[in-house]
N, C-alpha and C positions, 0 to 999 in steps of 0.2 A: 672211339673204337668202332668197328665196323661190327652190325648187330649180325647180318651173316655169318663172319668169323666167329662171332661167340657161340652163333646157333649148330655150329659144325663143332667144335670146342668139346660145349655140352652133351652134344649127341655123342660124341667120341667118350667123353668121361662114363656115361651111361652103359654104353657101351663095352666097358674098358677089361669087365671080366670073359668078354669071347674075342676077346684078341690078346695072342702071345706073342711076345718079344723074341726077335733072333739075334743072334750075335753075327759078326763077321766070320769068326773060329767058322761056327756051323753052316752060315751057309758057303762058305767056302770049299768045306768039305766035300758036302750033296752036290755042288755043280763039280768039283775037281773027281766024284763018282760018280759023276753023269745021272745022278739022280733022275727018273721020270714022271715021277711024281710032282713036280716042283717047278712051279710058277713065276719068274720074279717081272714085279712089275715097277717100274719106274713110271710115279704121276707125277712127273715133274714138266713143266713146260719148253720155255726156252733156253731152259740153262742146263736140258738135255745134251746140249751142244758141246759143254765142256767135257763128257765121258761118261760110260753107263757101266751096267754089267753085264757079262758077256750072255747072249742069250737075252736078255731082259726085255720084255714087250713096253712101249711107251705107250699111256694110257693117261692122256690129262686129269688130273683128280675133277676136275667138272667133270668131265664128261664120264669118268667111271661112276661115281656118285650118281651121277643123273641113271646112270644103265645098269647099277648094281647086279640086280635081275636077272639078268639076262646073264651076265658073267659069272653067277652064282651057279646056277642053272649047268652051263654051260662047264664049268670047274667041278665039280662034284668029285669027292676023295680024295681032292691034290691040296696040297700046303701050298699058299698064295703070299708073298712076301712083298708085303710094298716096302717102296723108299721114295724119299725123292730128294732134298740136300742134306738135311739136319733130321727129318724125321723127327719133326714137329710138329707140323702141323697138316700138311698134304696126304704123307702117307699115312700117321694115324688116324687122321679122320675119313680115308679112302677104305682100310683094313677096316673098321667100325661100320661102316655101309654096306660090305659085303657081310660082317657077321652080323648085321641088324634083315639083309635081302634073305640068308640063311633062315632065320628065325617069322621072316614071313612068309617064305614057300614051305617050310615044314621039311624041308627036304632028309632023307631018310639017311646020304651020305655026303653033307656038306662038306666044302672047303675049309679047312682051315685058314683065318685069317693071322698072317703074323707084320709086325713092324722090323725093318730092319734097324737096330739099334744103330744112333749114331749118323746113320743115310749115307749118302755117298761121298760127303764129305770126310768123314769119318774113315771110310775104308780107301780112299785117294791118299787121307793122309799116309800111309802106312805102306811100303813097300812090297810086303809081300803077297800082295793081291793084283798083282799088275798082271798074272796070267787068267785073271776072273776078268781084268776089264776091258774096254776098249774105246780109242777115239779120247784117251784120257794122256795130256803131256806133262808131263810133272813141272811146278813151278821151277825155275832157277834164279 
């Protein structure tokens, strides 16, 4: 097994109590109320291609990882929701970077980090999210 993947893994488990879980339900809701406060971020790479959510910035998990900092920084007060397929392994350990970047600038009105339960596969499967998505064609 690849000793990077576990040392991201680790950091993520450590981690695991300043990052909260969303549901589809909810964030469904905050984007179909046009919430302003709310972030979604898709760290997924190439397989971007198959469909996102609507709104959602693409931010490869390297390179957010790498840049935690700065997008912490930069985020202050907003609820920040990764995903990327499954929301296994890219988005949890990407939500864990920003709540670990939070906890070393000290910042006085952090970002909440959360994981989209499930990732994008999860809310593709399900029909009634297709007004959240887009660039997403359903299998036949």
């Amino acid at each position: 097994m690849d000793l990077a993947l576990l040392r991201r893994v680790s950091d993520y488990c450590a981690m695991a109590e300043h990052v909260r879980d969303m549901g589809k339900l909810e964030l469904a809701k905050l984007l179909r109320e046009g919430a302003k406060d709310v972030i979604v971020v898709d760290v997924r790479d190439l397989d971007r291609a198959g469909g996102h959510v609507k709104g959602s910035v693409n931010i490869r998990a390297a390179e957010f990882q790498a840049n935690a900092k700065k997008y912490a920084a930069e985020w202050t007060g907003r609820k920040v929701v990764f995903y990327c397929m499954y929301s296994q392994i890219r988005g949890p350990t990407s939500a864990a970077a920003l709540a670990q970047a939070c906890i070393d600038l000290k910042l006085e009105n952090p970002p909440v980090a959360y994981v989209l339960r499930g990732g994008f596969r999860s809310m593709a499967a399900q029909g009634q999210y297709k007004d959240i998505m887009e660039g997403f064609e359903e299998m036949k």
